[in-house]
Structure formats: structure tokens, C-alpha cells
C-alpha positions in Angstrom: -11.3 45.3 85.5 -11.0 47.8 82.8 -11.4 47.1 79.5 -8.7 48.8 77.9 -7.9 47.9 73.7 -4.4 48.1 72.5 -3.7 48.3 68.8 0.1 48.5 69.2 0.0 51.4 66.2 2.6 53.8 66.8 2.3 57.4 67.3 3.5 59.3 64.2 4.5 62.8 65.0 6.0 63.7 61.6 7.1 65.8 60.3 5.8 67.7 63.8 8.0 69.2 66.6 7.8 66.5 69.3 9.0 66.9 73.2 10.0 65.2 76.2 6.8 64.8 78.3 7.8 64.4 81.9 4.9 64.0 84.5 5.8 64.6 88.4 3.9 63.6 91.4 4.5 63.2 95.0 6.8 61.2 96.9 3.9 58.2 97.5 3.1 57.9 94.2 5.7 55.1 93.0 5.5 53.0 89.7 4.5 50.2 92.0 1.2 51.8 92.7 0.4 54.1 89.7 -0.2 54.6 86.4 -0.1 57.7 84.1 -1.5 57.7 80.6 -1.5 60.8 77.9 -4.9 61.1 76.5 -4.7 63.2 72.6 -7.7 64.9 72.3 -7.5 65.4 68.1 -6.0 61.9 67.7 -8.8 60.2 69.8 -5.6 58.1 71.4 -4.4 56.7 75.5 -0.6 56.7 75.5 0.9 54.9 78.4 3.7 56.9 79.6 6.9 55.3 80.3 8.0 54.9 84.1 11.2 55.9 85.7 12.1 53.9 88.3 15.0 56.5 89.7 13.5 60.2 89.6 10.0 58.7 90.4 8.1 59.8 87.3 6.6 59.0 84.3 7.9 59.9 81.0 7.4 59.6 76.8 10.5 61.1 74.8 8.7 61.6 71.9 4.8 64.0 72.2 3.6 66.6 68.8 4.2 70.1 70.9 1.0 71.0 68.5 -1.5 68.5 70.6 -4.4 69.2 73.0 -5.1 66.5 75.6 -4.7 65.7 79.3 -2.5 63.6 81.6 -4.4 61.0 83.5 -2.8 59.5 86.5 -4.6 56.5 88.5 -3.3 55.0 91.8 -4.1 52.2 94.2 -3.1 52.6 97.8 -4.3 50.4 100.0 -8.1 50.0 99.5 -8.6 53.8 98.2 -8.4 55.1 94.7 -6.4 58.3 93.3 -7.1 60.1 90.1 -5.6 63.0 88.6 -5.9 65.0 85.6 -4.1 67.8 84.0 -5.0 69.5 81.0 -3.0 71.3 78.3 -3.9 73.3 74.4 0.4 72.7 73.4 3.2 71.7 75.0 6.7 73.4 75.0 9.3 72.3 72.8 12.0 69.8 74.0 11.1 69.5 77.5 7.7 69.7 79.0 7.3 69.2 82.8 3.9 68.2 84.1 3.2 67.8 87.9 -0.1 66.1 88.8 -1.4 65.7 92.1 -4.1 62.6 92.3 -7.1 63.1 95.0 -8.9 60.3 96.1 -11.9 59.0 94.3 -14.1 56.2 94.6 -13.9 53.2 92.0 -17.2 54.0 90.6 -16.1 58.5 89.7 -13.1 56.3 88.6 -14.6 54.5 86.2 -17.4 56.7 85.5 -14.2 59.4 84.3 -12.8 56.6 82.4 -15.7 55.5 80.5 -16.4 59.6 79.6 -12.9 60.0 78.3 
């Protein structure tokens, strides 16, 4: 149960220089069992990324290059819980590749992260 608000505001990046965000992880780590989110530090804001279902990552097409924040990626498999975070100060212009390899965490340092962020 998280209690997650969603506003449905969009992101406004202009007049910025935006980039592809694409976030890798390993093989088990499948849309079906995860979820990655990009956390804007400056613009106190949780975007969901986008899943691909085919190259088995998560994706937004449109991120300010000029942003600090992290990559948050949560998984279920079986009864144990992943997180993993990656942190950045920019990110590269058109394409920016992010790999993120979740360790296992307990539901409470889960939600403990969570409620911190």
C-alpha cells in the first residue's frame, strides 16, 4: 500500500534541451514485476517511466538534460523486495542510457526510502 498522489500536470521542459531517458536492468527484471520512476530533485516531482515490453526497459522520450535527480526502480519477486537507485547532476543530450541494478530490501528500508524521498 503506498500512498502515491497523482496530479496528471505535465512536465514542461521548455524552452530546455530534453533527452531520451532509457533505464536498463537485468534479464529478471520484466515490466510484469517492476517499476522504475524518475525522481527531479529541483522540481520536487515522481515521473513514471514508460515500459517497453520488447528491449526490456523502461523509457520517457522527453527529460530537461539540465535536471538533478535519481532513477528509482522497485521490484516484487516472489515474497522478496528489490530497490535500486541511481543518481545523476545532468543528463546527455538526445540519448541518455541508465543501467540500474536493484538489491534486495526488506518492505520496511523500502518504504522507509520512499517516505525520505
Amino acid at each position: 500500500n503506498l500512498p502515491w498522489i497523482c496530479v496528471g500536470k505535465l512536465l514542461d521542459t521548455t524552452p530546455q534541451n530534453e533527452t531520451y531517458l532509457r533505464v536498463n536492468l537485468p534479464g529478471n527484471y520484466t515490466n510484469t514485476n517492476s517499476i522504475a520512476y524518475l525522481v527531479l530533485k529541483n522540481k520536487n516531482t515522481a515521473v513514471r517511466l514508460l515500459q517497453n515490453v520488447d528491449s526490456h526497459c523502461f523509457y520517457h522520450p522527453a527529460i530537461p538534460t539540465t535536471e538533478e535527480g535519481m532513477v528509482v526502480v522497485l521490484s516484487r519477486q516472489v515474497h522478496d523486495y528489490y530497490l535500486g537507485t541511481v543518481t545523476f547532476n545532468s543528463l546527455e543530450a538526445n540519448e541518455t542510457l541508465i543501467n540500474v541494478k536493484p538489491v534486495k530490501k526488506s518492505l520496511t528500508d523500502v518504504m522507509r526510502f520512499l517516505s525520505a524521498l
